[in-house]
MMTF fields as JSON, N, C-alpha, C and O atoms, coordinates in Angstrom:
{
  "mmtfVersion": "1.0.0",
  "mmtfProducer": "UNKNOWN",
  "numBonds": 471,
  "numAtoms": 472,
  "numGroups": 118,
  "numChains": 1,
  "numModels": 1,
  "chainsPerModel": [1],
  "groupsPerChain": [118],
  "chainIdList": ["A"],
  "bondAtomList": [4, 2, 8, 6, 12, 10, 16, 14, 20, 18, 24, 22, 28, 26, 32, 30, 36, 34, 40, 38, 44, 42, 48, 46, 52, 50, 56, 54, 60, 58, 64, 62, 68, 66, 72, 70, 76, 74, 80, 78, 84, 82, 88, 86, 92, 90, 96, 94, 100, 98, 104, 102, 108, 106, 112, 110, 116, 114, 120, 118, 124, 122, 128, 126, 132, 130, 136, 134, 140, 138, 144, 142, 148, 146, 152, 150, 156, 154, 160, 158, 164, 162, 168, 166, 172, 170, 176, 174, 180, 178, 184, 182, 188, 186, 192, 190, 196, 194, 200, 198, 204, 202, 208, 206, 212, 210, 216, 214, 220, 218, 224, 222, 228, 226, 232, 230, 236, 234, 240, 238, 244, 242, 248, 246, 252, 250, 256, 254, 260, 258, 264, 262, 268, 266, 272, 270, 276, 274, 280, 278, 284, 282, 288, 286, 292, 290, 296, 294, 300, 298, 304, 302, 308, 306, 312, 310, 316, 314, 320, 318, 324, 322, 328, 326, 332, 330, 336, 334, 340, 338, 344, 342, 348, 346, 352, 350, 356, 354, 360, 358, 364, 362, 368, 366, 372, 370, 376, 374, 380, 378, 384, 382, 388, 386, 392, 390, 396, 394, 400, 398, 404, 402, 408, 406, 412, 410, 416, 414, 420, 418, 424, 422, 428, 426, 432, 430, 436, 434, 440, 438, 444, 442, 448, 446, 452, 450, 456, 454, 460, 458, 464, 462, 468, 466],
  "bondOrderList": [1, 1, 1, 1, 1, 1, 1, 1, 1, 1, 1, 1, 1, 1, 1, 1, 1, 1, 1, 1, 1, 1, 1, 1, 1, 1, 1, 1, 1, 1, 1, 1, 1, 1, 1, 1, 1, 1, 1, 1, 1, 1, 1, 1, 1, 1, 1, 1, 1, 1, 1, 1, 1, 1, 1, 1, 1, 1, 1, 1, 1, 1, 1, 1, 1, 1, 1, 1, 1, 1, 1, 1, 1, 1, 1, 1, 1, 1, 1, 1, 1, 1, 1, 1, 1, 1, 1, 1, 1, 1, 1, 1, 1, 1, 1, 1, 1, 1, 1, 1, 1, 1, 1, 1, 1, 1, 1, 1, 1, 1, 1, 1, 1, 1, 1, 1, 1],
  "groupList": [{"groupName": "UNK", "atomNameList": ["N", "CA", "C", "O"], "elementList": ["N", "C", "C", "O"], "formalChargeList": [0, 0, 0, 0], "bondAtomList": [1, 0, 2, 1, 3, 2], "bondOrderList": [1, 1, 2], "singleLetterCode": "X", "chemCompType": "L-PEPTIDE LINKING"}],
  "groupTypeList": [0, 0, 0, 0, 0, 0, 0, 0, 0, 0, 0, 0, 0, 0, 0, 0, 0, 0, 0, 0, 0, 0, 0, 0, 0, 0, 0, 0, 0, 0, 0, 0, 0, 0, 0, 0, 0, 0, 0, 0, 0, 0, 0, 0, 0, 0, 0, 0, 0, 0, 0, 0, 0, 0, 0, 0, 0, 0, 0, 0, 0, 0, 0, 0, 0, 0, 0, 0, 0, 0, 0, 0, 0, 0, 0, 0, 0, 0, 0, 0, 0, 0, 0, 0, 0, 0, 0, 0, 0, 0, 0, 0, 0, 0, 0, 0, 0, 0, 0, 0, 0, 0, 0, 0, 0, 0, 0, 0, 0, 0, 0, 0, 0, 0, 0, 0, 0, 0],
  "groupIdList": [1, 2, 3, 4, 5, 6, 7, 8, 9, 10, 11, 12, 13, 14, 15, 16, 17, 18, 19, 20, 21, 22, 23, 24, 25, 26, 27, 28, 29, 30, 31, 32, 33, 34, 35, 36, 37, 38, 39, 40, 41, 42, 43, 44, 45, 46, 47, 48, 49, 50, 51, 52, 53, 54, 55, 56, 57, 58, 59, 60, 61, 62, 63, 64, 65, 66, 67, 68, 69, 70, 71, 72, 73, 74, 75, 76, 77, 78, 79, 80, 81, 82, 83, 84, 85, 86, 87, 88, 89, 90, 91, 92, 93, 94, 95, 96, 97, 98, 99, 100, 101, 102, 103, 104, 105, 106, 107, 108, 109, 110, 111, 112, 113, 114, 115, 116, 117, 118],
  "secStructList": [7, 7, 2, 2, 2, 2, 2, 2, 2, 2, 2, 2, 6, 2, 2, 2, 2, 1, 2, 2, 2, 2, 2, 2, 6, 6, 2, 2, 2, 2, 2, 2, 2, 2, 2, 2, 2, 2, 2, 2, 2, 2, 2, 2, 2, 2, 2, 6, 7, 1, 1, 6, 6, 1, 1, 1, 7, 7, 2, 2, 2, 2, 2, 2, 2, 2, 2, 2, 2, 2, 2, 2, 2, 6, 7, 6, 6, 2, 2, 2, 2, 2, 2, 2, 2, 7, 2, 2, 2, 2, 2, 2, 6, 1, 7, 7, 7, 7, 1, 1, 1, 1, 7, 6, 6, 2, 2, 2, 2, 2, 2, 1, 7, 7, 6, 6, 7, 7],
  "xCoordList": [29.706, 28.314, 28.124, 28.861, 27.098, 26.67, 26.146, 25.843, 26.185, 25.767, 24.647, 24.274, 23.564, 22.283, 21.941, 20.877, 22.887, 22.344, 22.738, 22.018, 23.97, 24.57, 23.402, 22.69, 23.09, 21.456, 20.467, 19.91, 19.877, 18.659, 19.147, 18.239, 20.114, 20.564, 20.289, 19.462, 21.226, 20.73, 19.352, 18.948, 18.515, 17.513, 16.656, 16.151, 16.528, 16.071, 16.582, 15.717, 17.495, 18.181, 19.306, 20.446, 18.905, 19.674, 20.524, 21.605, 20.176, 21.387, 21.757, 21.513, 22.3, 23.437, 24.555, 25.67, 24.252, 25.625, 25.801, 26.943, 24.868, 25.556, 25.263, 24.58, 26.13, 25.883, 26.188, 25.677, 27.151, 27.665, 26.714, 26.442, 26.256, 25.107, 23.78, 22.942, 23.645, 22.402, 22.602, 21.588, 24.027, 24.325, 23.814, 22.978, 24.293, 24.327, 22.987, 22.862, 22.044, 20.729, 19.926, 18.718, 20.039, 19.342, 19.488, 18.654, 21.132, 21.435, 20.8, 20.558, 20.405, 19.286, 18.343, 18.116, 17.432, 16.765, 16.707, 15.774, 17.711, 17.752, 18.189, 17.886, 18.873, 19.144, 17.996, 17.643, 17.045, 15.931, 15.025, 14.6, 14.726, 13.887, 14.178, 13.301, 15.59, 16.659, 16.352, 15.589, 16.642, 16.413, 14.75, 14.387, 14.086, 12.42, 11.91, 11.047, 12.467, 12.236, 12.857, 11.903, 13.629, 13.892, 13.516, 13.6, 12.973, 12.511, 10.938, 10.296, 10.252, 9.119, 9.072, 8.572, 9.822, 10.014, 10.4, 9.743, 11.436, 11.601, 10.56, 10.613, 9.481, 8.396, 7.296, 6.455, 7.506, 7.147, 7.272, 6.659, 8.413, 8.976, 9.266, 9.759, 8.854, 9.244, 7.273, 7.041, 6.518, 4.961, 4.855, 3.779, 5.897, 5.875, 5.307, 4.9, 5.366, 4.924, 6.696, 7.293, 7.014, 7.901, 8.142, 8.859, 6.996, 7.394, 6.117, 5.375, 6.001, 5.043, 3.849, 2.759, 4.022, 2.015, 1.286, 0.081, 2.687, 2.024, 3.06, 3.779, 2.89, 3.976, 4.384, 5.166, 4.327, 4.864, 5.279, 4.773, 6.517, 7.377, 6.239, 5.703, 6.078, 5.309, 6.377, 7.537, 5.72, 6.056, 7.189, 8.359, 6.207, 6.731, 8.042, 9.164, 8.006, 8.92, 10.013, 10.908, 10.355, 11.429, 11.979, 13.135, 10.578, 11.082, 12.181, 13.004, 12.395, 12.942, 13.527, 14.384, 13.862, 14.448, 16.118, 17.34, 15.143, 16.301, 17.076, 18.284, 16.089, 17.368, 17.76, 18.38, 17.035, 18.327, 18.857, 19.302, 18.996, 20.243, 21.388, 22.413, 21.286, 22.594, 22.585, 23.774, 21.929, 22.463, 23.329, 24.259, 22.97, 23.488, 24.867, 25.862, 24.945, 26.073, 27.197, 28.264, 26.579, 27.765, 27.92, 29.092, 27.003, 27.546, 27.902, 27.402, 28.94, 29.72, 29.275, 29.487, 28.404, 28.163, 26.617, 26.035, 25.643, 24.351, 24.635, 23.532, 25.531, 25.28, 25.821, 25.665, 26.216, 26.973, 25.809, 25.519, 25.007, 23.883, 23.003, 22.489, 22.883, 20.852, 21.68, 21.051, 22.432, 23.184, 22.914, 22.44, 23.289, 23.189, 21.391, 21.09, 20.337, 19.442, 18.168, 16.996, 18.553, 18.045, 18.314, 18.078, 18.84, 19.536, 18.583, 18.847, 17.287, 16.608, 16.419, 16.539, 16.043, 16.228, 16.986, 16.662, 18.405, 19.802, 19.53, 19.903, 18.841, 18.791, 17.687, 17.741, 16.906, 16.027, 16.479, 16.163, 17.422, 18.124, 19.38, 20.203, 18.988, 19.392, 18.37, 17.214, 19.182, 18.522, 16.944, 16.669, 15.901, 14.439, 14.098, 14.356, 13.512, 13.231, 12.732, 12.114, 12.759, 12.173, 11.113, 11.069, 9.581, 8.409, 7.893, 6.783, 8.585, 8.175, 7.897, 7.476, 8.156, 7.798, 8.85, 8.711, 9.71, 10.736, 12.077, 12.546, 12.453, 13.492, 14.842, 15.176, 15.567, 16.573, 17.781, 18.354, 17.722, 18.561, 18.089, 18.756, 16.678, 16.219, 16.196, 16.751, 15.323, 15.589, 16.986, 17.079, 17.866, 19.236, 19.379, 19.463, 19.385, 19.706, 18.895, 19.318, 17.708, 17.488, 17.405, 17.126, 17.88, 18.164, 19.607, 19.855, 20.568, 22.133, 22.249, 23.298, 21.361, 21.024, 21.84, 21.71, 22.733, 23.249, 22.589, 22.37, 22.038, 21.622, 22.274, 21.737, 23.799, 24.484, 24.387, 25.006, 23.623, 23.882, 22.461, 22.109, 22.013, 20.729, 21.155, 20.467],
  "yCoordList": [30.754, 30.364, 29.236, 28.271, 29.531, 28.757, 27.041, 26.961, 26.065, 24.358, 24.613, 24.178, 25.315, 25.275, 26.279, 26.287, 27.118, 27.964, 27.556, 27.609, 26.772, 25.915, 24.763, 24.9, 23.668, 23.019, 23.424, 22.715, 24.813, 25.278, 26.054, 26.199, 26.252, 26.843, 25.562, 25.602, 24.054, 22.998, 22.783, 22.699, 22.678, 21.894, 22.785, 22.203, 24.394, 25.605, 25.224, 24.684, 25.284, 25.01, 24.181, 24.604, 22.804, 22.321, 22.277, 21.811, 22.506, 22.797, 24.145, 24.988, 24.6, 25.247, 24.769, 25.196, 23.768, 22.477, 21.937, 21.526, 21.816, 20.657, 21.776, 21.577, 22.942, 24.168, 23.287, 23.409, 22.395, 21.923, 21.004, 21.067, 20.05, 19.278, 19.983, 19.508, 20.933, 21.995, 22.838, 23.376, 23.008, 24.098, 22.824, 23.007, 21.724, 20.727, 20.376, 19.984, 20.435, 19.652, 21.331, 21.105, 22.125, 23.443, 24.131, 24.769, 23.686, 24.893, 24.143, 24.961, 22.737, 22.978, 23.357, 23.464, 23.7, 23.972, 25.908, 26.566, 26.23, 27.751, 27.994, 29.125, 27.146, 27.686, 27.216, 28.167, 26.216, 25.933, 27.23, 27.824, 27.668, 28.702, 30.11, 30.479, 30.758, 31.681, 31.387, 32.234, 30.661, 30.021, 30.924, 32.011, 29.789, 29.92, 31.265, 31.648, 32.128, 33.628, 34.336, 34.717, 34.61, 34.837, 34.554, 35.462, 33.138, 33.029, 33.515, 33.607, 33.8, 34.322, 35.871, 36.334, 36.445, 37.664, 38.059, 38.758, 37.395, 37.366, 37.623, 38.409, 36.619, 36.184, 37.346, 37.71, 37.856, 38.945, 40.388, 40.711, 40.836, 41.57, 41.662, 42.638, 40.412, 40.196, 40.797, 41.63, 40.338, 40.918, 42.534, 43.092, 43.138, 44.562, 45.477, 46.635, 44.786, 45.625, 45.802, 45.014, 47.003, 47.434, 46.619, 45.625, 47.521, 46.73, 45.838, 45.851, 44.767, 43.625, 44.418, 43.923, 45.531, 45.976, 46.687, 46.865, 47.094, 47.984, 48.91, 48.398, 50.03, 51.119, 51.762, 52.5, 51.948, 52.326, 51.423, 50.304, 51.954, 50.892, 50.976, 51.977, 49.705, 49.599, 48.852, 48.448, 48.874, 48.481, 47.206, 47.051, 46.274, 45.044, 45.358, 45.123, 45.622, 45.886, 46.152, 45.335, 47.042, 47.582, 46.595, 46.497, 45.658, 44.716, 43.516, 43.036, 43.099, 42.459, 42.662, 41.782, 44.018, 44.493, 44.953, 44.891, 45.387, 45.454, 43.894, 43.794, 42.628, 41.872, 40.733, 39.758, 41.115, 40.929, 41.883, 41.819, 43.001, 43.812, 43.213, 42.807, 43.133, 43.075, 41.607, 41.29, 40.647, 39.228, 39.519, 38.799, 40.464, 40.744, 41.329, 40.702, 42.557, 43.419, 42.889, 43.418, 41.776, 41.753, 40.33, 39.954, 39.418, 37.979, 37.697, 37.874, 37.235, 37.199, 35.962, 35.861, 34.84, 33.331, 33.804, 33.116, 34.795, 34.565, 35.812, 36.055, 36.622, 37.66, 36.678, 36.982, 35.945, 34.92, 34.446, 34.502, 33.785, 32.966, 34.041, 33.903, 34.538, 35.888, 36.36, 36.044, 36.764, 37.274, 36.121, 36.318, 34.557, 33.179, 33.18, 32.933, 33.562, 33.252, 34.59, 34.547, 35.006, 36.699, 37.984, 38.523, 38.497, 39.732, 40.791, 41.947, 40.22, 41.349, 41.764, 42.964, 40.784, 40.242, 41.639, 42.535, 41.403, 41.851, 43.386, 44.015, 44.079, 45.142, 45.969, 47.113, 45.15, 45.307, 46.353, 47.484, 45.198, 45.222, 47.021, 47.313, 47.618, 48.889, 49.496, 49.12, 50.778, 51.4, 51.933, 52.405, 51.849, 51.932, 53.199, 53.634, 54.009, 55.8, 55.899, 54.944, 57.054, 57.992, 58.164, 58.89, 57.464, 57.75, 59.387, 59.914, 59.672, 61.134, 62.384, 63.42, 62.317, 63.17, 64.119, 65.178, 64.136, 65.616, 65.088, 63.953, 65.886, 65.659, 65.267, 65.826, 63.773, 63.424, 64.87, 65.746, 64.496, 65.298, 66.76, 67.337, 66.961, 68.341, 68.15, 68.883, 66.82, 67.085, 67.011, 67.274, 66.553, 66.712, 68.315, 69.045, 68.625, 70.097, 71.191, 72.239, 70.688, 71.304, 71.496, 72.469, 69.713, 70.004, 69.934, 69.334, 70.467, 71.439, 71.919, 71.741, 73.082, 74.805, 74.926, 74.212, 76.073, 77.031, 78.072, 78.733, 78.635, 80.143, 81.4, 82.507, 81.064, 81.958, 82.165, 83.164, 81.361, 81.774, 82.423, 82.705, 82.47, 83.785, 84.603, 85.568],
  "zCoordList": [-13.605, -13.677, -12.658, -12.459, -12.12, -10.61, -11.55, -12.741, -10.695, -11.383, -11.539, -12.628, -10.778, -11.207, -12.224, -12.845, -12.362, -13.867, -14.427, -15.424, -14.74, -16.124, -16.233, -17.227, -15.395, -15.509, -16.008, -16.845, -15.626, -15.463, -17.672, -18.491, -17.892, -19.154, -20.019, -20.931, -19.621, -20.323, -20.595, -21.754, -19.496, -19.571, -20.733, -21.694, -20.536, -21.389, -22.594, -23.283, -23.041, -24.595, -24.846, -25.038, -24.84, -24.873, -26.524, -26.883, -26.748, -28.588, -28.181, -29.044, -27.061, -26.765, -26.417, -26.716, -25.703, -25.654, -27.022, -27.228, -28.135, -28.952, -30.514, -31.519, -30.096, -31.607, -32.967, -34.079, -32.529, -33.972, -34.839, -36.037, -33.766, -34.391, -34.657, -35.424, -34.113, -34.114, -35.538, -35.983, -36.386, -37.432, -38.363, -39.248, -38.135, -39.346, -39.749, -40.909, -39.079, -38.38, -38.731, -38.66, -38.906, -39.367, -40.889, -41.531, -41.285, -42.229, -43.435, -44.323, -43.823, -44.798, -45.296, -46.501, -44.077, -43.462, -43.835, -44.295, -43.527, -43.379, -44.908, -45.288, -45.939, -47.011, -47.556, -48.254, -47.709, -48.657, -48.323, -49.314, -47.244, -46.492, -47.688, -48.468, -47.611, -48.12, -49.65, -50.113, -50.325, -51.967, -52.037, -52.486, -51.337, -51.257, -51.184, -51.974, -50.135, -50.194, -51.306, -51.984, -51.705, -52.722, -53.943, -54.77, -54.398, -55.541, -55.153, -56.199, -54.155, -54.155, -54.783, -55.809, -53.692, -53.74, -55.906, -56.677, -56.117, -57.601, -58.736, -59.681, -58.321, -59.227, -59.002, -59.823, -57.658, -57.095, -58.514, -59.531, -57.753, -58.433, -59.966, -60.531, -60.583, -61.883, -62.314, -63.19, -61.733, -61.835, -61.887, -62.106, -61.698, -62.158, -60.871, -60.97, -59.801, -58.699, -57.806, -57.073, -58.242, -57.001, -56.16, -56.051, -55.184, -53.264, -53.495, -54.477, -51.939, -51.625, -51.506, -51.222, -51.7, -51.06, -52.573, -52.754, -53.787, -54.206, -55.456, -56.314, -55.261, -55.395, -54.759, -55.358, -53.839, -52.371, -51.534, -51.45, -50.638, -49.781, -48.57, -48.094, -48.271, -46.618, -45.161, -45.239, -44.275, -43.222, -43.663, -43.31, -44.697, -44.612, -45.781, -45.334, -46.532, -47.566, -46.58, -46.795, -45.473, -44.864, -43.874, -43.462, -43.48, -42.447, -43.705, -42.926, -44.698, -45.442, -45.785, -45.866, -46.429, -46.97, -45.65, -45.783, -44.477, -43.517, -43.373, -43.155, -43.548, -43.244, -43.955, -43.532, -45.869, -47.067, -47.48, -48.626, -46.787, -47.463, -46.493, -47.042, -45.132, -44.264, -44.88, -44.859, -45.367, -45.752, -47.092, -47.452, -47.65, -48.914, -48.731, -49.095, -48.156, -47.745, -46.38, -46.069, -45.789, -44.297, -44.765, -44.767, -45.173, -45.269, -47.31, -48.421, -46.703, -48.304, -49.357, -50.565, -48.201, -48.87, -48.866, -49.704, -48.192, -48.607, -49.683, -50.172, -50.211, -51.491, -52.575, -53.758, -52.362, -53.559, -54.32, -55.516, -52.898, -53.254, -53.713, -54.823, -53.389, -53.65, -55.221, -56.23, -55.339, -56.962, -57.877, -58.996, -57.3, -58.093, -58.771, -59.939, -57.54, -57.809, -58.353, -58.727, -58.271, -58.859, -58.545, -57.464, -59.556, -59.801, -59.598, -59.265, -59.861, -59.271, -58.188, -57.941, -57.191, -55.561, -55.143, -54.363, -56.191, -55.532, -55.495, -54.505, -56.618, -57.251, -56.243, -55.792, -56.124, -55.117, -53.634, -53.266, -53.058, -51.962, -51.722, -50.854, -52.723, -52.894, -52.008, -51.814, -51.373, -50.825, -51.071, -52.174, -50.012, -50.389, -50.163, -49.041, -51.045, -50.77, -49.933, -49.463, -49.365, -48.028, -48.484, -49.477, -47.861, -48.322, -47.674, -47.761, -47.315, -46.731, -47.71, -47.196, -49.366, -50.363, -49.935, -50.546, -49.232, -49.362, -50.401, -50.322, -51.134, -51.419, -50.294, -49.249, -51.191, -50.408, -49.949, -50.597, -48.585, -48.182, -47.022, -46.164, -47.492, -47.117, -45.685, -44.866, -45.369, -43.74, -42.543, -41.345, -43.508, -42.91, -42.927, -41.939, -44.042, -43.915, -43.073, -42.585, -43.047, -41.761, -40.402, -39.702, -40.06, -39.124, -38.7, -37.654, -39.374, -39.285, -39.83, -40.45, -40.27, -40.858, -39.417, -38.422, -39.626, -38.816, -38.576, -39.591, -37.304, -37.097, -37.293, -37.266, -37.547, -38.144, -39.449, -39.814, -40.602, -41.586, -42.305, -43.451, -41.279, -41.714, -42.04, -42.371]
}
């Protein structure tokens, strides 16, 4: 890396040079946030509505759901925590149905139906 892109990288972000003081100086920050969503979502869900829009999964349900399940399933200290603070949260975080009305599975099977087995 050329001196003026290592500069021109500082001056852009500088808590890329200093990650450590930047983790310490955030992660309260990111777990009060994490707690907070979750106990929303909870109180949510405890109101007897399924997903955030309704009874049906929407846009937003999938955008969250895509990224507390991978907090749930790939990081081992945020499933510790989301299990600590509601089980429903957790229960939640199970796979969300195919709003498409076909039975699971049908469109796989059709599309690797064999033409031989006509």
């Amino acid at each position: 890396m050329s001196a003026s892109t290592a500069r021109r990288r500082h001056d852009c972000c500088p808590l890329i040079q200093h990650s450590g003081a930047a983790r310490r100086t955030t992660k309260p920050t990111i777990e009060e946030d994490f707690a907070r969503l979750v106990g929303l979502l909870d109180a949510h869900l405890e109101s007897g509505s399924p997903f955030l829009f309704g009874h049906r999964p929407s846009q937003a349900d999938y955008g969250i759901f895509g990224q507390l399940s991978q907090l749930h399933r790939v990081e081992n200290t945020s499933r510790v925590v989301m299990e600590g603070l509601s089980m429903r949260v957790t229960a939640w975080c199970c796979p969300i149905p195919d709003p498409s009305g076909r039975p699971s599975g049908q469109i796989a099977a059709q599309r690797f139906a064999s033409p031989l087995r006509r």
